[in-house]
FITILO-216212 format. One record per residue: residue number from 1; z, y, x of N, C-alpha, C, O in turn. Coordinates in steps of 0.2 Angstrom, whole numbers. Example, Ala and Ser with C-alpha at 12.3 -4.5 7.8 and 13.67 -1.06 7.14 Angstrom:
FITILO-216212
NODE,1,39,-28,66,39,-22,62,39,-16,66,42,-17,71
NODE,2,35,-11,64,36,-5,68,39,0,64,40,6,67
END
This chain:
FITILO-216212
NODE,1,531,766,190,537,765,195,536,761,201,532,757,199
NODE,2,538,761,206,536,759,213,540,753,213,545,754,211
NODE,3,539,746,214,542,741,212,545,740,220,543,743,225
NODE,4,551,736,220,554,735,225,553,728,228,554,722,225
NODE,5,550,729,236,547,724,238,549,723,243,546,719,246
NODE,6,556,725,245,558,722,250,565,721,252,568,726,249
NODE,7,569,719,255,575,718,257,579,727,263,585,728,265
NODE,8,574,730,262,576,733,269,569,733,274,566,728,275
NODE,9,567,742,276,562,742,280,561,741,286,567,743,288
NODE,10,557,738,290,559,738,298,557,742,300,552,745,298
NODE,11,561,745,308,560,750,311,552,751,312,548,746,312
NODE,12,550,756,312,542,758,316,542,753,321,548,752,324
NODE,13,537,750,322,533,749,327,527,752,331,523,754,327
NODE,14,526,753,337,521,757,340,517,752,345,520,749,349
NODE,15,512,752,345,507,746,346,499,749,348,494,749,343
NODE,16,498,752,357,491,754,356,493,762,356,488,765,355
NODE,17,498,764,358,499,771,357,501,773,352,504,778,352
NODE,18,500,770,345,501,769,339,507,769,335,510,764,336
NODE,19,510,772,331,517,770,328,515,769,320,513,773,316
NODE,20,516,762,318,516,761,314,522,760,309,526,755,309
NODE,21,523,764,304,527,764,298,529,761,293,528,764,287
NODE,22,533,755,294,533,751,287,535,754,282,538,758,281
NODE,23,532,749,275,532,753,270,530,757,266,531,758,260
NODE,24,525,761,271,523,766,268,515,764,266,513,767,262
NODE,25,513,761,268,507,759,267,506,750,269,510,748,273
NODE,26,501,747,267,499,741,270,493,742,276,488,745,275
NODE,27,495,739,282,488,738,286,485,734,287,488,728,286
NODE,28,479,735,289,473,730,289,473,727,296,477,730,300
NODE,29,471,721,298,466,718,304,464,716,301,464,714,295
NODE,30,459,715,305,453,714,304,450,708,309,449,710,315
NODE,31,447,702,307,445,696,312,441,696,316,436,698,313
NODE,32,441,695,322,432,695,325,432,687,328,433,689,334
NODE,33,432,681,328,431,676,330,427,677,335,422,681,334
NODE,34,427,673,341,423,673,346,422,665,350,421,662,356
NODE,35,423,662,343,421,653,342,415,652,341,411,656,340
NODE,36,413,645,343,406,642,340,409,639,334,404,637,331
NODE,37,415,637,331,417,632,327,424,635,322,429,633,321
NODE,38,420,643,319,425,646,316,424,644,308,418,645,306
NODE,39,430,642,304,430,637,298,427,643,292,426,642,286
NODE,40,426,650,294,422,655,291,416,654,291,413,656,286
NODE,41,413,652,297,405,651,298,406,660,303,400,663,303
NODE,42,410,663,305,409,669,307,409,669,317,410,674,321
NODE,43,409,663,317,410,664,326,405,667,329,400,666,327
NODE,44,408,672,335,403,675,338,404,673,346,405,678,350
NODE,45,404,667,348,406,664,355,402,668,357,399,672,354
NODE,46,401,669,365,398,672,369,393,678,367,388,680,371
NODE,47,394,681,362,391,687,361,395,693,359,396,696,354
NODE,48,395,694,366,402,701,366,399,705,364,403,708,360
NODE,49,391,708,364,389,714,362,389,713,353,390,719,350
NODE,50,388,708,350,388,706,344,396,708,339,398,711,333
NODE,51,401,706,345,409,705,344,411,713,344,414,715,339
NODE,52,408,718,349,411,724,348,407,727,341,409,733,339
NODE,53,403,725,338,397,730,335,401,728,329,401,732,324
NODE,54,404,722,330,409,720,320,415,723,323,419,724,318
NODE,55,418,725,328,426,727,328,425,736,327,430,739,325
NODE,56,417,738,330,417,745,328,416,745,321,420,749,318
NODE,57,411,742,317,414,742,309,419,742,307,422,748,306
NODE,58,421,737,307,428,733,305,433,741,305,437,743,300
NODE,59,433,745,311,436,751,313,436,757,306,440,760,303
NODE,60,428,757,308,424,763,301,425,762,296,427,767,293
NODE,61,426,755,291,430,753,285,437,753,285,440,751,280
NODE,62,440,755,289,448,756,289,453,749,291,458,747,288
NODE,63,449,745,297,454,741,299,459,745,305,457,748,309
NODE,64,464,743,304,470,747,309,471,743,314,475,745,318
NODE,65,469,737,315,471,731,319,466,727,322,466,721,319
NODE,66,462,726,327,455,722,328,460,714,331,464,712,335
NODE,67,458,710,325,462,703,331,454,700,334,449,700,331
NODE,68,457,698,340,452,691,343,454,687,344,459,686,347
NODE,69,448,681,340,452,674,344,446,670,344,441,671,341
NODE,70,448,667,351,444,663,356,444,657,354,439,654,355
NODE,71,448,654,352,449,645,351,451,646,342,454,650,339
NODE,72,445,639,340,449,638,333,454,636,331,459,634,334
NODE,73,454,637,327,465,633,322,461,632,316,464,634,311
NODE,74,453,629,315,452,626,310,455,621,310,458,620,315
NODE,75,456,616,305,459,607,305,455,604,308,449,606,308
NODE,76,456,601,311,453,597,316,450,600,320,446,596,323
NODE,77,451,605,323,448,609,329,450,605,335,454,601,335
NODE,78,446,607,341,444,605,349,448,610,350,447,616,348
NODE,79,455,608,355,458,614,360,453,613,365,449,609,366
NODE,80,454,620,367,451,621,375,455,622,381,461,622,381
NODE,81,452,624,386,456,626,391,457,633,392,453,637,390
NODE,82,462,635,396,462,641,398,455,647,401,455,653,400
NODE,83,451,642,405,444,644,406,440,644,401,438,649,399
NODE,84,439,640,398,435,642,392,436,646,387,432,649,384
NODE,85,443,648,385,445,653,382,443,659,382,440,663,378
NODE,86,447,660,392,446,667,395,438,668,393,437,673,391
NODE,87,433,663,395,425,664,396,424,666,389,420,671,390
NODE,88,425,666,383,424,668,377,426,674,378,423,679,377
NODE,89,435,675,380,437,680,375,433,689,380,430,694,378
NODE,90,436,686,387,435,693,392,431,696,390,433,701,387
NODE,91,424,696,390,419,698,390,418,703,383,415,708,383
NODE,92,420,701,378,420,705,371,428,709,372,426,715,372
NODE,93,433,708,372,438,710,376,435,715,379,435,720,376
NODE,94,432,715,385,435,722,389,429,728,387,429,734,389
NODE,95,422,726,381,418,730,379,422,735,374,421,741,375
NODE,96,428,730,369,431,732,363,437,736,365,438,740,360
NODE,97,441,736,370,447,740,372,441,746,375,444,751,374
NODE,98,436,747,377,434,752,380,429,755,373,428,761,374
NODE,99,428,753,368,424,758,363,428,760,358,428,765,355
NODE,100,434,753,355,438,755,350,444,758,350,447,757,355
NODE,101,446,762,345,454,766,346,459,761,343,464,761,346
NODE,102,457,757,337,463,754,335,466,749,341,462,747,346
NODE,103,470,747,341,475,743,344,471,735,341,469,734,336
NODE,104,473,731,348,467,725,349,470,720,350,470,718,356
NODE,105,472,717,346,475,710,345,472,704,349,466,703,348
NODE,106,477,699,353,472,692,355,479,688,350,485,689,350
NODE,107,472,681,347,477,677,344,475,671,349,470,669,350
NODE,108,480,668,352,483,665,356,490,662,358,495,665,358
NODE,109,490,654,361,496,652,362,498,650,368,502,645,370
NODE,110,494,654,372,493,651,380,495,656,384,492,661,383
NODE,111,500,657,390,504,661,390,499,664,398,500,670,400
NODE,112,494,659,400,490,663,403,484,668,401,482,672,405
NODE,113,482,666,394,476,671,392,479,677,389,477,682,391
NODE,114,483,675,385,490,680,385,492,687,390,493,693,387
NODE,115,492,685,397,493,689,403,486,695,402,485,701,401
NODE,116,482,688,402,475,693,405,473,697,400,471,703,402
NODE,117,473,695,395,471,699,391,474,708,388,470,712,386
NODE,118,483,707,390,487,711,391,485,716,395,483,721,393
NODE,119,484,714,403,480,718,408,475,720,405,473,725,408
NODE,120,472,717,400,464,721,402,466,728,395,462,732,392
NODE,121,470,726,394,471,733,388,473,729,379,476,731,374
NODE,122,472,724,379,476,723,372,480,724,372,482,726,377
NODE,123,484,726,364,489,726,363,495,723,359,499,727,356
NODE,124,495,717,358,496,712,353,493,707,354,487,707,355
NODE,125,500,702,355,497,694,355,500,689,346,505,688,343
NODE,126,494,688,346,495,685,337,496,679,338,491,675,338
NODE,127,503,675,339,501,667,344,503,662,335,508,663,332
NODE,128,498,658,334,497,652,329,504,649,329,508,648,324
NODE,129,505,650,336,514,642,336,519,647,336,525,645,334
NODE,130,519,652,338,526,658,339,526,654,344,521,650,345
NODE,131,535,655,349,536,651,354,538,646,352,542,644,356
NODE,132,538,642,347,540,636,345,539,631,349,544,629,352
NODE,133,533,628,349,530,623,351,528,626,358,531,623,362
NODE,134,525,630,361,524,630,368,530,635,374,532,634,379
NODE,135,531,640,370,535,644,372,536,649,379,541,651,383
NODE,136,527,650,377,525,654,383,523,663,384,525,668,387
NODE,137,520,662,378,517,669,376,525,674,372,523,680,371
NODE,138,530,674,370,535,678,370,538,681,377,539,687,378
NODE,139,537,678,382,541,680,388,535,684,390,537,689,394
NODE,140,529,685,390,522,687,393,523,692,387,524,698,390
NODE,141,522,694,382,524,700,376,531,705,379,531,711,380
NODE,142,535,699,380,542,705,380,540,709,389,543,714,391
NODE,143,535,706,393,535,708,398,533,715,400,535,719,404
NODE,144,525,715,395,522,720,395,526,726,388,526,732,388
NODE,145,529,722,385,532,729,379,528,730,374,527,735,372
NODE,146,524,723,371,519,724,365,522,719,360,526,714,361
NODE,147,520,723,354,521,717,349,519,711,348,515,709,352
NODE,148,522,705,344,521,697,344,521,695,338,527,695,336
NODE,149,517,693,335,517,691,328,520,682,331,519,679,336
NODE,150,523,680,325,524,674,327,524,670,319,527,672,314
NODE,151,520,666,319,518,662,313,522,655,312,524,651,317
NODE,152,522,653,307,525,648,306,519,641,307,514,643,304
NODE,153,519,636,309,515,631,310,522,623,315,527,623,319
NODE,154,517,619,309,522,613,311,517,608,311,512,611,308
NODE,155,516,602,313,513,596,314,515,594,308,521,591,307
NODE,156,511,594,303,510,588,294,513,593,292,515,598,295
NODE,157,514,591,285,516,595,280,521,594,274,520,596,269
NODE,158,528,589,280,532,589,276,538,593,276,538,596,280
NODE,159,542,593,272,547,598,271,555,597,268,554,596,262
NODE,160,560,597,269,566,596,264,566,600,258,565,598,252
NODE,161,566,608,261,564,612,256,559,619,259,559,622,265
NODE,162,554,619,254,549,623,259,548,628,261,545,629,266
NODE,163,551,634,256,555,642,259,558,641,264,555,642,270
NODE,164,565,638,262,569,638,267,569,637,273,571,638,279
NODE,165,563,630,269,561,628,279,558,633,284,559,634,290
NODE,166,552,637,277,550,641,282,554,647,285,554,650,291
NODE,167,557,649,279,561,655,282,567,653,290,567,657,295
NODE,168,570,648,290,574,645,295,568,645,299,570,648,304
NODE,169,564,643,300,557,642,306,556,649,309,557,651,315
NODE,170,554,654,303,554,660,308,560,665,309,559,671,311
NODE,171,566,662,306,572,666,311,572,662,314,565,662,314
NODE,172,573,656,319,572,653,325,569,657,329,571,660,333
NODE,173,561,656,326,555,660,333,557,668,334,557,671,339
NODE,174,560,670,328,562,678,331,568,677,336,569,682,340
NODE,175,572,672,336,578,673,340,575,670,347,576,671,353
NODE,176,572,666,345,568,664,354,564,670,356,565,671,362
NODE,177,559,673,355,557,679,356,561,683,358,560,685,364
NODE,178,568,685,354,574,690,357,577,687,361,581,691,363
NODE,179,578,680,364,581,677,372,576,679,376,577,679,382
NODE,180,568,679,373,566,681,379,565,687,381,564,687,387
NODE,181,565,692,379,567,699,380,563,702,377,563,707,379
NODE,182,557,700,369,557,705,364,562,710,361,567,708,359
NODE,183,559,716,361,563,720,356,561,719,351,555,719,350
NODE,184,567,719,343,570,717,337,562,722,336,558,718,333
NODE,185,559,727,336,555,733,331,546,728,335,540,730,333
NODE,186,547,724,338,541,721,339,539,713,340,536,709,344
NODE,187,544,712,333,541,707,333,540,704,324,545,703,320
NODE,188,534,705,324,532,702,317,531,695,312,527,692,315
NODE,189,531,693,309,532,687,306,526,686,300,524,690,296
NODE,190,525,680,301,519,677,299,519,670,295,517,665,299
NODE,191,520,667,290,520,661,285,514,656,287,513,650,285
NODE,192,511,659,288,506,653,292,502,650,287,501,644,288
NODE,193,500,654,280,495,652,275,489,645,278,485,647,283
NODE,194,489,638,276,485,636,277,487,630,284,484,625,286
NODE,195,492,633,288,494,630,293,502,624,293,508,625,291
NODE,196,500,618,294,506,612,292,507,613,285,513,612,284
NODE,197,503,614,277,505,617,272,499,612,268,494,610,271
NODE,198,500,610,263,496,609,258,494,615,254,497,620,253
NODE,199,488,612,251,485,619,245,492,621,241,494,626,241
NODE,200,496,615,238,502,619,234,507,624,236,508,630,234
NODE,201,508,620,245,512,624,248,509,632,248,512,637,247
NODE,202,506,630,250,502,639,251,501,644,246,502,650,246
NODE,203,500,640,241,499,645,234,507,644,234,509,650,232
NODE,204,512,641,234,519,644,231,524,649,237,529,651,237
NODE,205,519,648,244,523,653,249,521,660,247,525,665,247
NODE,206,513,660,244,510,666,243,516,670,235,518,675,235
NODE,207,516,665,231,520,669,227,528,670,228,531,674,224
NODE,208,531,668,234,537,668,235,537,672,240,542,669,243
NODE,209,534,679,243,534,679,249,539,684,251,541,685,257
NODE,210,542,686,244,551,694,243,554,686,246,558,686,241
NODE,211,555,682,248,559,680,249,561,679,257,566,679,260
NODE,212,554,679,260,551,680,268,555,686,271,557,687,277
NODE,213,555,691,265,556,697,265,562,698,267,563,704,269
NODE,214,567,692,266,575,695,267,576,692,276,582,692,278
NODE,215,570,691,280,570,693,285,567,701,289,562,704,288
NODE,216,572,704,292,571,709,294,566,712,299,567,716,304
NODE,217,559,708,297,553,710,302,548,711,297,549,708,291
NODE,218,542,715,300,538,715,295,534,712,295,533,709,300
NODE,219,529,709,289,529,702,286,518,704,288,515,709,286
NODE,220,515,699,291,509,697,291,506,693,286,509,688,286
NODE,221,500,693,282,501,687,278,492,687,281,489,692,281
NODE,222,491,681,282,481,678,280,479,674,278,478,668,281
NODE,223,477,675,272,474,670,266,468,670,266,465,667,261
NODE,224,465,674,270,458,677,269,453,670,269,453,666,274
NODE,225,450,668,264,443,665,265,447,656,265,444,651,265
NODE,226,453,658,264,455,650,266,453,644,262,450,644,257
NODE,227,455,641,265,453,632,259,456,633,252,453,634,247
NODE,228,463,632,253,466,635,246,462,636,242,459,631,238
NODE,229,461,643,242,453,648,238,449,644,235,448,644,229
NODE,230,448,642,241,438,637,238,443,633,235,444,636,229
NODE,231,448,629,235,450,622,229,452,626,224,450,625,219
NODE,232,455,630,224,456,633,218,451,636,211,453,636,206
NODE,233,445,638,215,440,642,211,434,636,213,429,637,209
NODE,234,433,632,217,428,627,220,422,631,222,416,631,220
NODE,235,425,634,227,418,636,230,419,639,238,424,639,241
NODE,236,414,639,241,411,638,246,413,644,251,412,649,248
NODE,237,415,645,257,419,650,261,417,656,260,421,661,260
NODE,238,409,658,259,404,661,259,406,665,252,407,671,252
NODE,239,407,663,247,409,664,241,417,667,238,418,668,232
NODE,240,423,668,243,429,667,243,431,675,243,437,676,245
NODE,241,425,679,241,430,687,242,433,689,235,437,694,234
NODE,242,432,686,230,437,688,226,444,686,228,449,689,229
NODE,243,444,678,228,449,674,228,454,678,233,460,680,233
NODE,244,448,679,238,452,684,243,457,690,241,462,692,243
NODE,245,453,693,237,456,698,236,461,698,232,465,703,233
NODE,246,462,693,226,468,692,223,473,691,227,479,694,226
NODE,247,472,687,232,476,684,238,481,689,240,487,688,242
NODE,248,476,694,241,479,700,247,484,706,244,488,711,246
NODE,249,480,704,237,484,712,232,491,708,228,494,712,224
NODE,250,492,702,229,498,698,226,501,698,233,508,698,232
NODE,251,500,697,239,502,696,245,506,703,246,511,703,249
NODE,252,502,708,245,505,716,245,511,717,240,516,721,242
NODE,253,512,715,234,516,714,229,520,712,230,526,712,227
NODE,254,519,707,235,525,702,239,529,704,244,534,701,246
NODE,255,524,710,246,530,716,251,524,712,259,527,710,264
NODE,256,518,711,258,516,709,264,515,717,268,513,722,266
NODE,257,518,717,275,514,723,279,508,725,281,505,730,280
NODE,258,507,717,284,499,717,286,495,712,281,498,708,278
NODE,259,488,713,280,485,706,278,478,707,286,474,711,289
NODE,260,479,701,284,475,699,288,468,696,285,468,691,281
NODE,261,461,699,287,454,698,284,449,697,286,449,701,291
NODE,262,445,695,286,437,695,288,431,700,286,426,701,288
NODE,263,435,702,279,430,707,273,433,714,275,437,715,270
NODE,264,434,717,279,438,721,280,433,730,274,437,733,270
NODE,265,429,729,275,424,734,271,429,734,264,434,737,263
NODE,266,427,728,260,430,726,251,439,726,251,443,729,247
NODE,267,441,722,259,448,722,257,452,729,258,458,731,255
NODE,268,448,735,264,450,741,262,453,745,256,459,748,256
NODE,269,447,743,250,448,744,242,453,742,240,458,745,238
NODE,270,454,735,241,461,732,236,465,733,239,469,731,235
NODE,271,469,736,246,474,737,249,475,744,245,481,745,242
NODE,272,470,747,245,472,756,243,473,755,236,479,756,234
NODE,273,471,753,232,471,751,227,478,748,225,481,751,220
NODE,274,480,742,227,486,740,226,492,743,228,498,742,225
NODE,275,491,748,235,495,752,237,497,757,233,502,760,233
NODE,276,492,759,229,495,766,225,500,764,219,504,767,216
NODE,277,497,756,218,500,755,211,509,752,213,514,754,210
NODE,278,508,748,221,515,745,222,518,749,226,524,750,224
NODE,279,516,753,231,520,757,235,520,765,234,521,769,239
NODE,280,517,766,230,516,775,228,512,778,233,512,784,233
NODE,281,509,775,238,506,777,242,498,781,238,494,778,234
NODE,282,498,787,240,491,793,238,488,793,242,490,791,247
NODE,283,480,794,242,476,797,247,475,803,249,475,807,244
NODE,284,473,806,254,475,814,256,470,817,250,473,821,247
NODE,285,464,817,248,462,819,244,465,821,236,463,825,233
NODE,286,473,817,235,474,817,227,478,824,228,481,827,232
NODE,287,475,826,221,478,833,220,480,833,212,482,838,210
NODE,288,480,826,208,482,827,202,489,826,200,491,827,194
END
């Protein structure tokens, strides 16, 4: 029987030419970091030829989603400026909108790299803060007509109550997104695994996530590789694709839309896998 994972579907989103259908299946992105200082050990700074050659994989194993990001949100991470960003991202950016068909996400909270990146063909801005804290990149989305993920992310890791805090956090950013002139079917929500959170916090957003659910946007989740994992199992980021993948097939059970991953190859398997058992989704091949 198909377990019931959600409050209510949101409309399609089309993103990239693309209409994507909630519900009926889970999709992938897939990460391409283009850091020198990514907490995966996976940064490909300045090496765009390197950056398209994993988003064309990344594509071939069944990611529906290429994100890039240019600056870290490891803890303790170096911001940068708007030019070093852009000098990171452009250059793999304008290789990857010209070879890849999936739709190309920049994760970013700067409402100028935001722009350029839009122009240059992305189609999706993944911004760390939502309009929260800077409140630039919602008005540069609603401009062009792409979706916006918006995540939750606070300074420490205190709370009254910790759902609710979060859930109240991103109905805020979704309602600041809709003053800025996104439309309701583009704009997605994100709990922010790992960000302003303690290990506890994170392990109990991850299991409470039907509750994220009784907002009316489709729900992103990225556990992929995170600290969490390693303290939990005591091991090393290099080491973290089960942990990962438990993460992502509880995270599905939890009515997630997207997950968010690095292992795009292995997490292909556990999305289909979980999806036939949680959302009755088939592959065109079943014929039993």
């Amino acid at each position: 029987m198909r377990m019931d994972i959600s409050h209510g579907v949101p409309p399609p989103t089309t993103c990239g030419g693309r209409k994507f259908l909630w519900g009926e299946r889970t999709y992938i992105m897939g990460v391409v970091n283009l850091t020198p200082d990514s907490f995966s050990g996976d940064g490909l700074a300045h090496r765009p030829e390197a950056a398209l050659e994993q988003a064309l994989a990344f594509q071939s194993e069944g990611a529906d989603f290429i994100d890039l990001g240019a600056e870290s949100t490891r803890p303790g991470h170096r911001p940068v400026s708007v030019e070093e960003e852009l000098a990171r991202l452009m250059p793999a950016l304008d290789r990857i909108v010209a070879k890849v068909d999936v739709p190309v996400s920049v994760d970013t909270y700067k409402a100028d790299v935001a722009r350029r990146a839009l122009a240059a063909g992305a189609s999706m801005i993944n911004d760390v803060w939502g309009p929260m804290a800077h409140g630039t990149t919602a008005p540069v989305a609603a401009e062009y007509g792409v979706p916006i993920v918006l995540m939750h992310n606070q300074a420490g890791a205190s709370y009254a109550d910790l759902l609710p805090d979060v859930i109240d956090s991103l109905r805020t950013a979704a309602a600041a997104a809709l003053a800025a002139g996104a439309l309701p079917e583009n704009i997605i929500i994100d709990p922010g695994i790992g960000f302003g959170k303690t290990p506890d916090h994170n392990l109990e957003i991850l299991g409470r996530l039907r509750e994220i659910k009784a907002l009316p946007y489709p729900l992103l989740v990225g556990a992929s590789r995170k600290s969490t994992i390693g303290l939990v199992l005591d091991l090393p980021v290099e080491e973290r694709l089960e942990g990962t993948a438990a993460a992502v097939s509880l995270s599905i059970a939890g009515g997630a839309d997207i997950v968010r991953v690095h292992d795009v190859k292995a997490m292909a398997r556990v999305v289909r896998m979980t999806d036939a058992i949680v959302r009755g989704w088939r592959p065109p091949h079943w014929t039993a």
